[in-house]
N, C-alpha and C positions, 0 to 999 in steps of 0.2 A: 504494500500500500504506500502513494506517495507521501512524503512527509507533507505538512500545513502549516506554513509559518502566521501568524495572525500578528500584526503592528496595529492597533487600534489610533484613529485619530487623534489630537493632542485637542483641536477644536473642533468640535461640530457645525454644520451648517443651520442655518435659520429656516427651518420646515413649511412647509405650504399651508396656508390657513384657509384656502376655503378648495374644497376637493373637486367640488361644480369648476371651477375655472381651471383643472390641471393640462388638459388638451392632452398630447401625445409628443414623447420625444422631447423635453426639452427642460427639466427637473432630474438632478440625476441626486441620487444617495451617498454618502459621507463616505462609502471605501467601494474597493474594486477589487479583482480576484486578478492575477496575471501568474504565468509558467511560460518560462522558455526551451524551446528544443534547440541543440546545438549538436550537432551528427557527431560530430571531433569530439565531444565532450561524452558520447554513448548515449545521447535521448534527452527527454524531456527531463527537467531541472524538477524542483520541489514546487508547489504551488505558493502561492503568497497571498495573504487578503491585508490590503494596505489602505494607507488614505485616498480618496479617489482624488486625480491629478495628471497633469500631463506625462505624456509616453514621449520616449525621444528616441529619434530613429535616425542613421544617417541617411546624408541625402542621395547616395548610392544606394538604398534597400532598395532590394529590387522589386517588393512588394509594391511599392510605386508607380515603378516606370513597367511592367511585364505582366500587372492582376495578378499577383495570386494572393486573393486576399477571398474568405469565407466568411460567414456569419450565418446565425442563428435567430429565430423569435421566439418567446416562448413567456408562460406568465405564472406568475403565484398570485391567489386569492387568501383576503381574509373571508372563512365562512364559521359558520356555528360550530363546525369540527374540528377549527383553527387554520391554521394555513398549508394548503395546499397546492400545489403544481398540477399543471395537465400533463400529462404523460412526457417527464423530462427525457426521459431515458431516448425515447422517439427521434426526439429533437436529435441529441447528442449522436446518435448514430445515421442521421440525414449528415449530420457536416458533416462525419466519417467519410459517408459513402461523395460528399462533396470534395471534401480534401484527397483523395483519391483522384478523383476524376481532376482536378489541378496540379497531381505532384507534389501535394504538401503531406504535411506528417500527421495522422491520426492522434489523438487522445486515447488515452482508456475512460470510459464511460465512465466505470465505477469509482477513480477518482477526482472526475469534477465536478461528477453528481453529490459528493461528499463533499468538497471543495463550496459548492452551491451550496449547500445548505448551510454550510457553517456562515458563510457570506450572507446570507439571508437573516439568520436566527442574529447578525452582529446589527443589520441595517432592518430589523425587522419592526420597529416603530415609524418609519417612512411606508407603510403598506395601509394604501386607503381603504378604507369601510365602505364609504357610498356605493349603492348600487352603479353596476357600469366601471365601477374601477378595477384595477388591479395592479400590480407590481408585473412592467415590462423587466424581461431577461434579454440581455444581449450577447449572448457569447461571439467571440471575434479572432482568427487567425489571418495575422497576415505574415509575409514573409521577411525578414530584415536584414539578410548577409550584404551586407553592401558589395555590388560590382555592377557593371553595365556589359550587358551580352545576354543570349536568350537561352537559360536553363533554368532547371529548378534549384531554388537555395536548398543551403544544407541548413538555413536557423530560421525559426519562425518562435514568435509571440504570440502567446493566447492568453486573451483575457474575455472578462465577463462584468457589464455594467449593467447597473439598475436604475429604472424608470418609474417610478409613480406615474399611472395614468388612468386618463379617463377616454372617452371616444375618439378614434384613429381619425374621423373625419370632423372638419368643422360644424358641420350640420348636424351629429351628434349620432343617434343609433337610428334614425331616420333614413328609411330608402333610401340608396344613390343613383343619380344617372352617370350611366355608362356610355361611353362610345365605342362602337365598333371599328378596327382599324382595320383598314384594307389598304394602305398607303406602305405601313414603314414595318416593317420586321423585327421580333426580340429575340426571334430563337429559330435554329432548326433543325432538324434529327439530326446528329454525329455532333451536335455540337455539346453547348453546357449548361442549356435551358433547364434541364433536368437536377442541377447543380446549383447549391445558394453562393453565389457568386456575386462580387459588385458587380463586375462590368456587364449582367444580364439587366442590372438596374439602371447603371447610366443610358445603355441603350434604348429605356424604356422612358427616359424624359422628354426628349423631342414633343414624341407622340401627346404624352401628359399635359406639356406643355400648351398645346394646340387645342386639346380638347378642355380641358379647361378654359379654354378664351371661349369657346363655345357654348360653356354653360354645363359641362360634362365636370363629373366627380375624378373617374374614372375610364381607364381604357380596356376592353375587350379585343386578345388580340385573337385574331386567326394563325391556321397553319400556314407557312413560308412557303409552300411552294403553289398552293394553289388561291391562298386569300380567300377560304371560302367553310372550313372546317373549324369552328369554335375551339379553343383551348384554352386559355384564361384569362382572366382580370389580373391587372398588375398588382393584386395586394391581395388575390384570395384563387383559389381555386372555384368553377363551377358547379352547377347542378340544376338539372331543371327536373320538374316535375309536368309531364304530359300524360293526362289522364290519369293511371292510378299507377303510375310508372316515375321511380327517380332514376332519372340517367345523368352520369357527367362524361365528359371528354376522356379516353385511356390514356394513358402512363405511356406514350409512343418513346420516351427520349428528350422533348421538349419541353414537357409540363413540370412543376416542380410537385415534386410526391408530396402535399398537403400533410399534415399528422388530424387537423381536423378532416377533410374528403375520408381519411383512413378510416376515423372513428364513426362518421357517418354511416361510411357504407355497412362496418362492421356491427352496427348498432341495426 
């Protein structure tokens, strides 16, 4: 089991007073969890849950200039059984099968799910109540060996920050409009659609951008070669419901394997 170094804050930060106004993404928690792998050094280093603060990277990491850089969503609730996660374990083995499909270096599951919790149980008074909230998880690997040329590093950094929040959209847990895109492309079979990867995201702003001046929330993209085969919304997987029938879009390669879509279907 890896070791857990715990460095608790010296000062705390000044907590959110009213939970209605927290939005999404932009409140973060008093510490952070980070582990470095260094190949020379035989693996993954010991985890660390420290003050949360900035990361310094040199400006040759090639996580940078080359993408290889992964992440994670995922969330804790306070409920009447105390606090719980949705199926972390899920999560942590999607970036696996992500960090694979990049060249970078897996986790063991069972120690940053340990890792997480300890992180949690130390910022666990940052975890809103109100209906609609919960405690965002960010887990995040990028790569840092500093060099310029196109290979995989041998070091990467993972870490994991926390988010108080409330509704992902401004308009709250109210219906969104979507747009259909048949213009611009986010993914397509052989690629890394299937992979939680930034550069599937930057690819997916343009579009965002445009439909939103339109009055859209969100974008619905199609498949890349024909523009005509539904696949997903940029922030959620599908599913529609025709007659007494729920069907969503298959697992081709493109689509990111959902942990919610999973528990749907499986439900």
């Amino acid at each position: 089991m890896v070791e857990i170094k715990i460095t608790k804050a010296a000062k705390l930060k000044p907590k959110y007073t009213d939970e209605s106004k927290l939005g999404f993404g932009k409140v973060f928690t008093d510490h952070m969890l980070t582990m470095l792998f260094d190949k020379a050094k035989g693996g993954w280093g010991p985890i660390e849950i420290k003050p949360y603060g900035n990361i310094s990277l040199d400006p040759a990491a090639c996580g940078l200039h080359y993408g290889q850089l992964i992440f994670e969503g995922l969330k804790c609730y306070s409920t009447a059984k105390g606090l719980q996660m949705f199926r972390p374990r899920k999560n942590f083995e999607r970036m696996n099968k992500s960090a694979l499909r990049m060249c970078m270096e897996p986790v063991n599951t069972d120690d940053v799910l340990k890792g997480l919790k300890e992180l949690i149980k130390l910022d666990a008074d940052w975890i809103p109540k109100s209906k609609g909230t919960s405690l965002y998880i960010r887990p995040t690997m990028v790569a840092i060996e500093p060099f310029l040329g196109v290979h995989p590093s041998t070091q990467y950094l993972f870490y994991i920050i926390l988010c108080p929040v409330g509704a992902y959209y401004a308009t709250g847990f109210a219906p969104v409009k979507i747009m259909v895109e048949d213009k611009y492309v986010r993914a397509s079979n052989g690629g890394v659609g299937d992979s939680k990867t930034a550069g599937n995201y930057a690819a997916s702003l343009k579009s965002a951008e445009e439909a939103m001046a339109k009055g859209f929330t969100q974008v619905l993209w199609l498949d890349a070669q024909e523009r005509k085969y539904v696949e997903e919304v940029g922030t959620m997987n599908m599913m529609f419901k025709i007659k007494d029938e729920v069907i969503t879009p298959p697992l081709g390669g493109s689509i990111l394997p959902g942990v919610t879509r999973d528990s749907v279907i499986q439900i």
